[in-house]
VMD Tcl script that builds the backbone (N, CA, C; Angstrom):
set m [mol new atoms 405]
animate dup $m
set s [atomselect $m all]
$s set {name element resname resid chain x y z} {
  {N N UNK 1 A 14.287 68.525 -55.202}
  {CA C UNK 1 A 15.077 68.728 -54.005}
  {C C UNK 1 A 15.242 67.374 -53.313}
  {N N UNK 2 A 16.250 67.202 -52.888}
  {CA C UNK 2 A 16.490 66.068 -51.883}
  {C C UNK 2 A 16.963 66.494 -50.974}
  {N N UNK 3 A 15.888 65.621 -49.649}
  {CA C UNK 3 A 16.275 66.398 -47.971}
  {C C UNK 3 A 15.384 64.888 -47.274}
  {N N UNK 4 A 16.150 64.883 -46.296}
  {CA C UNK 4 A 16.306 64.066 -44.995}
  {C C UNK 4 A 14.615 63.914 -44.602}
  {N N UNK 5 A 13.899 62.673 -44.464}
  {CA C UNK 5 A 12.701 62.759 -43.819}
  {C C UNK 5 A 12.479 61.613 -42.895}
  {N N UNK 6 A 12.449 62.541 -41.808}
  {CA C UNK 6 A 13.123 62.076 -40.313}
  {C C UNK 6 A 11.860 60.837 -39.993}
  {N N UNK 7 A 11.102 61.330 -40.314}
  {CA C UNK 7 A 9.584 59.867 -40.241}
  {C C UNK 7 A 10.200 58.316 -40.801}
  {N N UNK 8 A 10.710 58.411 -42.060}
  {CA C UNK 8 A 11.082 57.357 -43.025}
  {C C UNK 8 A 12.526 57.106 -42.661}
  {N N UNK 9 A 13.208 58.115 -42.640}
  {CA C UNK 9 A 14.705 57.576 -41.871}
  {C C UNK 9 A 15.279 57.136 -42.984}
  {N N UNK 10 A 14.945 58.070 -44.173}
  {CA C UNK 10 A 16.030 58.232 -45.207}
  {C C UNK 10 A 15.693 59.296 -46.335}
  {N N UNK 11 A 16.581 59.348 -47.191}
  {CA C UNK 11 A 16.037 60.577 -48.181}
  {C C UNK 11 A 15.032 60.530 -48.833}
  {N N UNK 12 A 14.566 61.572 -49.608}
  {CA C UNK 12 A 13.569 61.515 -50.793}
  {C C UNK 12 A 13.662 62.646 -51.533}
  {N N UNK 13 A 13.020 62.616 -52.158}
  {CA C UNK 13 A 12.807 63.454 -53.537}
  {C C UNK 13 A 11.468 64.313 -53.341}
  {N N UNK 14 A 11.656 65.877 -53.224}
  {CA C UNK 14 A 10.512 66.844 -53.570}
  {C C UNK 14 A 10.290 67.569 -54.156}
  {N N UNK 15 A 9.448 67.975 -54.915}
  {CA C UNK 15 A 8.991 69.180 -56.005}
  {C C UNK 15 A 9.175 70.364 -55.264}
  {N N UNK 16 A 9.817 70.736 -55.686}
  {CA C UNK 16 A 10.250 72.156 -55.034}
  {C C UNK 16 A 8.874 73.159 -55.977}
  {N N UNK 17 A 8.488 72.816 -57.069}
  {CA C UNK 17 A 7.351 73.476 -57.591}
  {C C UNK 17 A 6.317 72.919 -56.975}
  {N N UNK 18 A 5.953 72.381 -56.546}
  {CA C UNK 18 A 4.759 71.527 -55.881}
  {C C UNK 18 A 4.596 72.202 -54.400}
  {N N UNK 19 A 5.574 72.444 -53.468}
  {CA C UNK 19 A 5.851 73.314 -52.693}
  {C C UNK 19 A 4.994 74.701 -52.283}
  {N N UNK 20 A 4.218 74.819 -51.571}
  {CA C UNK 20 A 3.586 75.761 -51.096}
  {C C UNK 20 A 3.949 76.124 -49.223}
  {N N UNK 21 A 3.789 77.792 -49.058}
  {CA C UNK 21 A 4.191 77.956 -48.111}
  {C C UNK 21 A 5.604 77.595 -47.122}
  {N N UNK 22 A 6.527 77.107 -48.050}
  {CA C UNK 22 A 7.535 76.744 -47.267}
  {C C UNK 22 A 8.500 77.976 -46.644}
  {N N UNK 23 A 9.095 77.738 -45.620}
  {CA C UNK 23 A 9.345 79.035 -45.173}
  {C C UNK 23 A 11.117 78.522 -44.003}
  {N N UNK 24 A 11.499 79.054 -43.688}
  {CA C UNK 24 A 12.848 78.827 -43.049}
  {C C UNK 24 A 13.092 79.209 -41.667}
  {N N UNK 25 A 13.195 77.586 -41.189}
  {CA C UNK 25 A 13.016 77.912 -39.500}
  {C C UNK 25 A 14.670 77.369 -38.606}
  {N N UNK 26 A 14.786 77.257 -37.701}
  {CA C UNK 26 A 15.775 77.325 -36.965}
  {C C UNK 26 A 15.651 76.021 -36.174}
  {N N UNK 27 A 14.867 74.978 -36.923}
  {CA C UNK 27 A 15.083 73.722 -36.660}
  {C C UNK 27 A 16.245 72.781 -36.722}
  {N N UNK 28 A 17.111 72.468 -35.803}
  {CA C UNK 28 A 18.413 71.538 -35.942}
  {C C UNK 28 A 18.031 70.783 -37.396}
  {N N UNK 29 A 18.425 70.497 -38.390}
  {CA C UNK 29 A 19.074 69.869 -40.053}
  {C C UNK 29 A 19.708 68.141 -38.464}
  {N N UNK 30 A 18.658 67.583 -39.419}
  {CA C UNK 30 A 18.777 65.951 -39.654}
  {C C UNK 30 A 19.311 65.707 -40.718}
  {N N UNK 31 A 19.986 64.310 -40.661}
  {CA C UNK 31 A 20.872 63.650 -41.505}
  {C C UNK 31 A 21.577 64.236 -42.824}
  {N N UNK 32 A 22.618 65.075 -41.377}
  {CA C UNK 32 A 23.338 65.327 -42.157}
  {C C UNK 32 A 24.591 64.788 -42.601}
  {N N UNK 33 A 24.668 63.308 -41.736}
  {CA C UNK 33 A 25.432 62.030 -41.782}
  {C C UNK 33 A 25.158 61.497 -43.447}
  {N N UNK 34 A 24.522 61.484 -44.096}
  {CA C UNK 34 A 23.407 61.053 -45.028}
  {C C UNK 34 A 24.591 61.567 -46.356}
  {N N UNK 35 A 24.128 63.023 -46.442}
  {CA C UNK 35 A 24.354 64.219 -46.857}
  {C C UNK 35 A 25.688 63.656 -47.251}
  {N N UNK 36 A 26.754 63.846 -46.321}
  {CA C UNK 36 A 27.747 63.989 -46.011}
  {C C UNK 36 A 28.755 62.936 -46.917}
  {N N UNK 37 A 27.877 61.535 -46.693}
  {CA C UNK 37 A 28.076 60.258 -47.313}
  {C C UNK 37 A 27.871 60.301 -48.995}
  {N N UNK 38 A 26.667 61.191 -49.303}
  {CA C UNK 38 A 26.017 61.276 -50.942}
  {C C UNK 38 A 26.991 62.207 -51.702}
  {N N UNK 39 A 27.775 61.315 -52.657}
  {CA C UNK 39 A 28.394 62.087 -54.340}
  {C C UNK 39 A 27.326 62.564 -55.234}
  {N N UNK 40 A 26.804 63.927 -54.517}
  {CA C UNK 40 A 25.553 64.810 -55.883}
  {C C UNK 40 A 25.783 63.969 -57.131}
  {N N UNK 41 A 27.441 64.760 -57.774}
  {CA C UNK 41 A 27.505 64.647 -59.306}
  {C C UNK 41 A 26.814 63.053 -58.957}
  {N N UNK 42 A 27.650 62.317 -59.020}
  {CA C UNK 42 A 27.153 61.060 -59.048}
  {C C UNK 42 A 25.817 60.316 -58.765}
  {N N UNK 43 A 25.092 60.998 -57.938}
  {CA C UNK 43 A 23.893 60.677 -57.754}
  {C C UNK 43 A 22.706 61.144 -58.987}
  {N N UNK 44 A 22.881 62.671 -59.491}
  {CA C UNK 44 A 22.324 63.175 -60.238}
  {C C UNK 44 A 22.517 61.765 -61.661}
  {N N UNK 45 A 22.995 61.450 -61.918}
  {CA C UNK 45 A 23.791 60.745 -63.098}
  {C C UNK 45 A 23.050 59.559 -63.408}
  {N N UNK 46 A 22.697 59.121 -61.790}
  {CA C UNK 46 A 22.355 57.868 -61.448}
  {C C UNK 46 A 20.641 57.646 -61.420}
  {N N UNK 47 A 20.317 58.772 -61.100}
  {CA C UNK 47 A 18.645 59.129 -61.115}
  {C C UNK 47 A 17.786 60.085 -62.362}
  {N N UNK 48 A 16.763 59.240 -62.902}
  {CA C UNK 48 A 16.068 59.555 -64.053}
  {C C UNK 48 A 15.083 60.088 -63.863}
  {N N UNK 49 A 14.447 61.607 -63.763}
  {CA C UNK 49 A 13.565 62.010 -63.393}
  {C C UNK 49 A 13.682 62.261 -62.008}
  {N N UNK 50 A 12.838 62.092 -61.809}
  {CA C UNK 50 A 12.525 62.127 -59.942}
  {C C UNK 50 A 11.977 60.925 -59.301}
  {N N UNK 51 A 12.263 59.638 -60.182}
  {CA C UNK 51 A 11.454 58.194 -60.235}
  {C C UNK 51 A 12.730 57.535 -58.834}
  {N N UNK 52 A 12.558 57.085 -57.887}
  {CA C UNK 52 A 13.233 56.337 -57.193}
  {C C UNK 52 A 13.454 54.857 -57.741}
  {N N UNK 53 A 14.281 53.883 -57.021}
  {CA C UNK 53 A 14.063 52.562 -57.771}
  {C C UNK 53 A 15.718 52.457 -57.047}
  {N N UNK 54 A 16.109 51.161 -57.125}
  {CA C UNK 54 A 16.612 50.250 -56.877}
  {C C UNK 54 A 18.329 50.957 -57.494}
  {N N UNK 55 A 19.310 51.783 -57.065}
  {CA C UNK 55 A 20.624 51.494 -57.798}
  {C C UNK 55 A 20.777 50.636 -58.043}
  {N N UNK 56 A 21.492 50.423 -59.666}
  {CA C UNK 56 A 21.816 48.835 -59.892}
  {C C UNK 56 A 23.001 49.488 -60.960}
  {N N UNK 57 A 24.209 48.476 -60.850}
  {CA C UNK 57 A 25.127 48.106 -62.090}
  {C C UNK 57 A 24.408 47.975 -63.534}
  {N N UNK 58 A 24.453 48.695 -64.476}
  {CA C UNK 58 A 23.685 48.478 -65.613}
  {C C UNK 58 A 24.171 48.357 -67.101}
  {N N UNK 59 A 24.909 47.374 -67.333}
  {CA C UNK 59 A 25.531 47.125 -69.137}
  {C C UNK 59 A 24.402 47.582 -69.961}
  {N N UNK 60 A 25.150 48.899 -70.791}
  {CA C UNK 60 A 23.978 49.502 -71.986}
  {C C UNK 60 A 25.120 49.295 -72.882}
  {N N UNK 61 A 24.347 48.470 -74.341}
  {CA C UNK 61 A 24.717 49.142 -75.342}
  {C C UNK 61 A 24.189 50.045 -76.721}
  {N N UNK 62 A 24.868 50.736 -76.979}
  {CA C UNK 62 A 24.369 51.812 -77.932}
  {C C UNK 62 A 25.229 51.665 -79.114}
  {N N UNK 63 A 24.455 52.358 -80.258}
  {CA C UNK 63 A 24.775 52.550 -81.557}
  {C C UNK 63 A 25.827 53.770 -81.610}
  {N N UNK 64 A 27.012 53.631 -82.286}
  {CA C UNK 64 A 28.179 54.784 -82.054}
  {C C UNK 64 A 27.420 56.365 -82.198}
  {N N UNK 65 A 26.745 56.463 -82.780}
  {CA C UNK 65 A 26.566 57.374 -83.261}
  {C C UNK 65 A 25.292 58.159 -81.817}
  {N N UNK 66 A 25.076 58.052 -80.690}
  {CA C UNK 66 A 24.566 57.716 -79.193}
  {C C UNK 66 A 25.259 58.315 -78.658}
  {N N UNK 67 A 27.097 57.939 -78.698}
  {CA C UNK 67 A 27.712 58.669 -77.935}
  {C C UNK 67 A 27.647 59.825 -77.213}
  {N N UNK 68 A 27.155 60.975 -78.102}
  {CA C UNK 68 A 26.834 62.461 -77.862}
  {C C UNK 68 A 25.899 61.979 -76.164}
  {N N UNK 69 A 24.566 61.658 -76.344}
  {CA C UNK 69 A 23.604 61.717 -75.356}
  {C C UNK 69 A 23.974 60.277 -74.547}
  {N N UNK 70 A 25.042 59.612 -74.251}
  {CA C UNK 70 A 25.521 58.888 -73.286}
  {C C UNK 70 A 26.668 59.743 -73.018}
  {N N UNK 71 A 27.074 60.687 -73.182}
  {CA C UNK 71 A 28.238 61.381 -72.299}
  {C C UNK 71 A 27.374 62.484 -72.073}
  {N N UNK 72 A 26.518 62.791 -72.643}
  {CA C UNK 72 A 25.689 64.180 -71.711}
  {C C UNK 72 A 24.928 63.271 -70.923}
  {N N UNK 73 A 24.208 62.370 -70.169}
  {CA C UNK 73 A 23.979 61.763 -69.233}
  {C C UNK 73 A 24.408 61.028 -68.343}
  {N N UNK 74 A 25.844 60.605 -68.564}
  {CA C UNK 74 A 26.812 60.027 -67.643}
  {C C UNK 74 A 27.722 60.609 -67.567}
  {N N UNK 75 A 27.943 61.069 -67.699}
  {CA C UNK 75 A 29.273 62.391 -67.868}
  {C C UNK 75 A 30.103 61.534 -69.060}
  {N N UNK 76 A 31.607 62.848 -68.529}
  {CA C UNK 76 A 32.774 62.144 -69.463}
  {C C UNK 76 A 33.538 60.981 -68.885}
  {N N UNK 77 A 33.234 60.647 -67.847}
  {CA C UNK 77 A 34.402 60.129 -66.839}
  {C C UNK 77 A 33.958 58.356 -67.430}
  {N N UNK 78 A 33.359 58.062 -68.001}
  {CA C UNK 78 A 32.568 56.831 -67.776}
  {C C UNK 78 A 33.666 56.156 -68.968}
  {N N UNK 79 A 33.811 55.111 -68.817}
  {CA C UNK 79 A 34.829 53.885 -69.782}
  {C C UNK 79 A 33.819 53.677 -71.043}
  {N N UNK 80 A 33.925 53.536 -72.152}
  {CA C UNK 80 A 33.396 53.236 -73.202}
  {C C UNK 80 A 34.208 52.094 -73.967}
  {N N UNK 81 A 33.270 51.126 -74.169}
  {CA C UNK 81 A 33.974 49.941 -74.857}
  {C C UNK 81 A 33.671 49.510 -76.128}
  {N N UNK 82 A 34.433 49.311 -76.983}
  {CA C UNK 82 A 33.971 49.190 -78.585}
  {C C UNK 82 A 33.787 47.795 -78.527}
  {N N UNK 83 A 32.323 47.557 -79.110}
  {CA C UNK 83 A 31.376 46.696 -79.251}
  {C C UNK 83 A 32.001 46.406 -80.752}
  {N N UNK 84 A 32.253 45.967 -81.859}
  {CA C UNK 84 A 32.322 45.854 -83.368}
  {C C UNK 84 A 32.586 47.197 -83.801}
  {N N UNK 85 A 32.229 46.941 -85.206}
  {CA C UNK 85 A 32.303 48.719 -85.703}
  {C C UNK 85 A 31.284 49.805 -85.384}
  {N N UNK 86 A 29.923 49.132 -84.834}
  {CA C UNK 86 A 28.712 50.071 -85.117}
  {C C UNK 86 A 28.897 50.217 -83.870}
  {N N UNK 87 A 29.172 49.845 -82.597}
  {CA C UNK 87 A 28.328 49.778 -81.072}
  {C C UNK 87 A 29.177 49.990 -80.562}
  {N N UNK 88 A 29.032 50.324 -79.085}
  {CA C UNK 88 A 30.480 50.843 -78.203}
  {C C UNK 88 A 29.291 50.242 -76.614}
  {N N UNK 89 A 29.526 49.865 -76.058}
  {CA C UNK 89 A 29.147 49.432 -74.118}
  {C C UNK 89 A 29.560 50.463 -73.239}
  {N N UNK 90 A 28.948 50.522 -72.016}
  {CA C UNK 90 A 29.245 51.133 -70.924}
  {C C UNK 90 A 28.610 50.915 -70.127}
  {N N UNK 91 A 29.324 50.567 -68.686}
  {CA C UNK 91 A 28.489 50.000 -67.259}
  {C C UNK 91 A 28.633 51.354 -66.322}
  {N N UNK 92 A 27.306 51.204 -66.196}
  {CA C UNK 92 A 27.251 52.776 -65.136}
  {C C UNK 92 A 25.772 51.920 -64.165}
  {N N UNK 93 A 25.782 52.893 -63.034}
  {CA C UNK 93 A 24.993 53.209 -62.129}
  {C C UNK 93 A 23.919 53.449 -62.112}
  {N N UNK 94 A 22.822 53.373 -62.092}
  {CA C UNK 94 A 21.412 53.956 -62.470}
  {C C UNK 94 A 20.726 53.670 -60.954}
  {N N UNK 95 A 19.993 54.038 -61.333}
  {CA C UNK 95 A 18.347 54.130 -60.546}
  {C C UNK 95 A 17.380 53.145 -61.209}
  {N N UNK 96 A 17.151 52.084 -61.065}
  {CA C UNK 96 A 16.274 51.566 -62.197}
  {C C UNK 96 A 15.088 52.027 -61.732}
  {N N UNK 97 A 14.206 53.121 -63.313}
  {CA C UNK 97 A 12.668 53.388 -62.681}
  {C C UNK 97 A 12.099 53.131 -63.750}
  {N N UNK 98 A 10.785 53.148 -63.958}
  {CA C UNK 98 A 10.321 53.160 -65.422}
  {C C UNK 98 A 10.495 54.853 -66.632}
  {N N UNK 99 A 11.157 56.262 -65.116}
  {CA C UNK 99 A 11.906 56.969 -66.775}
  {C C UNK 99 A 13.393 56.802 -67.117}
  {N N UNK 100 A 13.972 55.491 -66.329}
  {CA C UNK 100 A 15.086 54.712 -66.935}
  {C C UNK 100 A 15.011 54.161 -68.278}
  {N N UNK 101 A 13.785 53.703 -68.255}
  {CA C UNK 101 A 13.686 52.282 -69.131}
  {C C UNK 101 A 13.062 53.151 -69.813}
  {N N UNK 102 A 12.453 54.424 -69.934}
  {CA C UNK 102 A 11.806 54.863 -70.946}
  {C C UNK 102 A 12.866 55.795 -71.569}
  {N N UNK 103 A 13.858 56.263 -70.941}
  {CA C UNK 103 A 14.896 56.797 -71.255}
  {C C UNK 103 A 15.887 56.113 -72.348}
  {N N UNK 104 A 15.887 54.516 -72.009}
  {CA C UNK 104 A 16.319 53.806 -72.866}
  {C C UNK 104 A 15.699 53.432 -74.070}
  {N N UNK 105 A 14.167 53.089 -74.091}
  {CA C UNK 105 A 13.368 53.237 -75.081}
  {C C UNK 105 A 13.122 54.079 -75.957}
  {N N UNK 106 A 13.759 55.423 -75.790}
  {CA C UNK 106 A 13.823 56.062 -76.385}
  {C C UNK 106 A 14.371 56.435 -77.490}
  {N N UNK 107 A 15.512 55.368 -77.595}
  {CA C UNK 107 A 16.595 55.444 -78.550}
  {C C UNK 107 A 16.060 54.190 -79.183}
  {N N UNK 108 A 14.846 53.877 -79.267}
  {CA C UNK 108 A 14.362 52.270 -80.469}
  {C C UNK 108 A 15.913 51.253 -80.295}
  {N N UNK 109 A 15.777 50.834 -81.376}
  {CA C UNK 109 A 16.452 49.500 -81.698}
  {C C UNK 109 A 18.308 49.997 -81.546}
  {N N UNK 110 A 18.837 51.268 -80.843}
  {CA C UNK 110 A 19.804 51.416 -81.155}
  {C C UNK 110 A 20.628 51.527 -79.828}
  {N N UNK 111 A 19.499 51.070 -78.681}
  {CA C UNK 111 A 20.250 51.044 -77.571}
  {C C UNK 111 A 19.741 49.468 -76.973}
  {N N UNK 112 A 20.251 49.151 -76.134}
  {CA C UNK 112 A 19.980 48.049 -75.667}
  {C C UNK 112 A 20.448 47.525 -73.935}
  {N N UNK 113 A 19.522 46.853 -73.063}
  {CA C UNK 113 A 20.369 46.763 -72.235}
  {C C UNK 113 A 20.579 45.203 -71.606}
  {N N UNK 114 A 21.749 45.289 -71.400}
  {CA C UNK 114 A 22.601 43.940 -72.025}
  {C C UNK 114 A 22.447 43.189 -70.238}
  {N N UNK 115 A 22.630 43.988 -69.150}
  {CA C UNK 115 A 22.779 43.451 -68.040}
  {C C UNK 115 A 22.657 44.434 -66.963}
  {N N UNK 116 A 22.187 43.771 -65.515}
  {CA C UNK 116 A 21.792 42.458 -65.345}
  {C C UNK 116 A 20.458 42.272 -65.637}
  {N N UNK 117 A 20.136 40.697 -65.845}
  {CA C UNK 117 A 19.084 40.390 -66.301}
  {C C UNK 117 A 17.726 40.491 -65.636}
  {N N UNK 118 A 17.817 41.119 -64.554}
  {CA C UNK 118 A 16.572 41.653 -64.063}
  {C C UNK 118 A 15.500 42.579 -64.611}
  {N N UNK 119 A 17.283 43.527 -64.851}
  {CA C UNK 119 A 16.841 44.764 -65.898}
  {C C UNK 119 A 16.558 44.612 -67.184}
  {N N UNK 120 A 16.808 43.491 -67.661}
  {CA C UNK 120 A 16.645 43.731 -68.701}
  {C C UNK 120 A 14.977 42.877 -69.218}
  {N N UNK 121 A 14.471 42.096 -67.806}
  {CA C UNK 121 A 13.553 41.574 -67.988}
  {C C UNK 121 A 12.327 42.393 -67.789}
  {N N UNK 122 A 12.597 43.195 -66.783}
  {CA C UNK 122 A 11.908 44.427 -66.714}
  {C C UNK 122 A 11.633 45.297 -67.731}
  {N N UNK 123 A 12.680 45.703 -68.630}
  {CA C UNK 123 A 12.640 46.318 -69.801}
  {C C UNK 123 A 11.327 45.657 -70.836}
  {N N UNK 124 A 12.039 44.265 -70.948}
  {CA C UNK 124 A 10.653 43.183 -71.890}
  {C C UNK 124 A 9.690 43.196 -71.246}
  {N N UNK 125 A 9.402 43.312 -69.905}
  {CA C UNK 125 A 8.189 43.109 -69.599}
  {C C UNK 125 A 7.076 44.854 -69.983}
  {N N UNK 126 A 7.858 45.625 -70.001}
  {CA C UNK 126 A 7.225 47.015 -70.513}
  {C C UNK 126 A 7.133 46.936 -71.564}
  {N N UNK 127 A 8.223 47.137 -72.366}
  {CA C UNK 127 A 7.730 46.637 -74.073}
  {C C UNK 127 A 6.834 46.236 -74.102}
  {N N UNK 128 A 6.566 44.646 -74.009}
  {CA C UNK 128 A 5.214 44.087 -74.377}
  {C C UNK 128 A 4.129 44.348 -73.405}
  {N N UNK 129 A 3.696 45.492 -72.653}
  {CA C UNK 129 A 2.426 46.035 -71.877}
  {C C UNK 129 A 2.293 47.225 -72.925}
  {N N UNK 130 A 3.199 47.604 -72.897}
  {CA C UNK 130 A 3.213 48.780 -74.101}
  {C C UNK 130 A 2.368 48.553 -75.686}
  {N N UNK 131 A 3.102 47.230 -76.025}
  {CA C UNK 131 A 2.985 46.959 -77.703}
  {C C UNK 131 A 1.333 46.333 -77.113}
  {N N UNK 132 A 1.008 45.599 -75.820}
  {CA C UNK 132 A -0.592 45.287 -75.854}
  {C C UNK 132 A -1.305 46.002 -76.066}
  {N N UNK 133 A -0.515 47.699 -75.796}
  {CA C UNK 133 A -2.413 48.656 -75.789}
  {C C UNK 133 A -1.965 48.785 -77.252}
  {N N UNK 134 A -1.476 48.817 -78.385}
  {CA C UNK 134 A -1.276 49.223 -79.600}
  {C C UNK 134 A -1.865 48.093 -80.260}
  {N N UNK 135 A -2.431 46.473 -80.041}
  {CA C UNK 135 A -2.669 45.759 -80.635}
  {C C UNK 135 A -3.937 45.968 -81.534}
}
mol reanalyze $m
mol bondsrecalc $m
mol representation Tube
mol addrep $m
């Protein structure tokens, strides 16, 4: 669930299963300025899990054969660019969290992310914390 928390003075993210006793009161609804401003589809698209993190512009590329599970996670609307014969690009929106980057890891050697280089240093810097406990 995402709802207004008037302490922090911006949104967040709650387990609606985690949730005990909640119940429905006749308290005036804060920021609903917020609300009002937020594209769901688009937000959903943009967030991995329930991990917060930084929106960022994000160049992925993938192996053609990817396509399927980059249009069921970004929708259809998103530009796809042919990389050579094997690979195709696409710049979308994210959330950068670590179930971004594990989201991307997921696809091994057949996805990749190309930009910006923050992200993508972030990415290397998990990899190799990762490949240390396997040494």
């Amino acid at each position: 669930m995402l709802a207004w928390d008037s302490n922090a003075v911006r949104m967040k993210h709650y387990r609606v299963d985690k949730m005990f006793g909640a119940t429905l009161t006749e308290t005036e609804r804060e920021g609903i300025e917020e609300f009002e401003k937020t594209d769901m589809s688009a937000y959903t698209k943009s967030v991995f899990g329930m991990f917060g993190g930084k929106e960022q512009k994000v160049k992925l590329r993938f192996s053609n054969h990817l396509a399927g599970a980059v249009f069921d996670r970004f929708g259809r609307d998103i530009i796809v660019i042919k990389d050579g014969n094997e690979h195709f690009t696409v710049n979308v929106n994210v959330v950068v969290s670590q179930q971004f980057l594990a989201w991307v890891f997921g696809f091994g050697e057949d996805a990749e992310i190309i930009s910006p280089e923050n992200v993508r240093s972030e990415m290397k810097n998990q990899a190799m914390l990762i490949a240390e406990k396997y040494q």
